[in-house]
N, C-alpha and C positions, 0 to 999 in steps of 0.2 A: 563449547564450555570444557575446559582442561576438569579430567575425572582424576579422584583421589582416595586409595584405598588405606584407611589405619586401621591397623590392629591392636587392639587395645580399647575397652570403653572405660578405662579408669580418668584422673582426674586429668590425667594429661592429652590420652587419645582425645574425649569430650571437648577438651578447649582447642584443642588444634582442631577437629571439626566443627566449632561453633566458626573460628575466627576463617576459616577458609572459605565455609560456608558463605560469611558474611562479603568476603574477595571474588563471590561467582565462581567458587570448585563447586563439582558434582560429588556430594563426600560419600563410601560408603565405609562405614563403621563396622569392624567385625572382633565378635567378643565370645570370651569362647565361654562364659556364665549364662547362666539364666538372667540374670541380673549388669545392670553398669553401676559405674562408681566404684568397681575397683576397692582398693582399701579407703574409699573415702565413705564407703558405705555401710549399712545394717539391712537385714533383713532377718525374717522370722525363719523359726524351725517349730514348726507345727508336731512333728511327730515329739520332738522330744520336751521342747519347753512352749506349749502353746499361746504362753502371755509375754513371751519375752521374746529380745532379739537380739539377735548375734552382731556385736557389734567387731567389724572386719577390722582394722586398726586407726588407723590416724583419726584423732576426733580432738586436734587442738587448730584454730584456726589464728595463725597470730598475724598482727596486725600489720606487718613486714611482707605478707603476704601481697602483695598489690593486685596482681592478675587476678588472683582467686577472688577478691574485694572486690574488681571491676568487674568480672562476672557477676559474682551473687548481684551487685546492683543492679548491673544491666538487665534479670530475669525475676527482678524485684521480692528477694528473697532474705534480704537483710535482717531481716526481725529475726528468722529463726536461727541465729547464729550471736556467738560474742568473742568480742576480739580479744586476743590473749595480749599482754604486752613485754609475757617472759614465761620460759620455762626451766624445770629444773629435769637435770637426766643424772639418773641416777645409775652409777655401776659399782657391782658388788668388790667391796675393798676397795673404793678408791671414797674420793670426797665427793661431794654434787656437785655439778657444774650449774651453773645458773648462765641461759643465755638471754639476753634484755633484747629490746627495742633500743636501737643506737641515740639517745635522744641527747647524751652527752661524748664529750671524749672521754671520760672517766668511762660508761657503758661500754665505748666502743674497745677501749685497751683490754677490759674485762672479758670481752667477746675475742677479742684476737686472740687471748690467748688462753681460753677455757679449756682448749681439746690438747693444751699439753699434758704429755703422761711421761713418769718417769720412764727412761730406757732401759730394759732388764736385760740381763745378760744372755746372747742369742748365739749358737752355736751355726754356722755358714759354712756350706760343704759343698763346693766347686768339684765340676765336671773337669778339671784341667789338672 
């Protein structure tokens, strides 16, 4: 049985040892937290906010996602999730970008080209 070491238990290590798993590797998973899930995850801080928990970053699940969808089903986990079908990002002094689910052409032009920004004037200082 071919052996397979990742580093990493966030959302990407995890899937690459589910699916490997599932191909006959021998996975071993190495993480350097107390914890896996990576930024897909929360967990508590006891000492400082007993009722609460720290939630690590990403906690939007959009529906574009497929892999991450084929998992949660596959470990039948669906219910405790809801699929997003857009999000808006927001950066200071610019407008929000709104990026969709492609479910039209009119979505998809919108999405091609949300992450234009105007070009500011940049000063380039060559070694030659």
């Amino acid at each position: 049985m071919p052996k397979v070491t990742i580093v990493g238990g966030g959302i990407a290590g995890l899937s690459a040892g589910l699916r490997l798993v599932e191909r006959g590797f021998d996975v071993t998973l190495c993480e350097e937290d107390d914890f896996i899930g990576g930024k897909l995850g929360a967990h508590p801080h006891p000492d400082k906010y007993p009722e609460d928990f720290h939630e690590h970053s990403y906690h939007m699940y959009l529906n574009w996602y497929h892999n991450f969808w084929q998992i949660i089903d596959q470990i039948g986990i669906r219910d405790a999730f809801v699929a997003q079908h857009f999000f808006t990002a927001l950066r200071r002094g610019e407008r929000p970008v709104e990026l969709k689910d492609a479910r039209s052409i009119r979505d998809m032009l919108s999405d091609l080209t949300s992450g234009r920004r105007q070009c500011r004037p940049c000063t380039c200082i060559s070694s030659r």
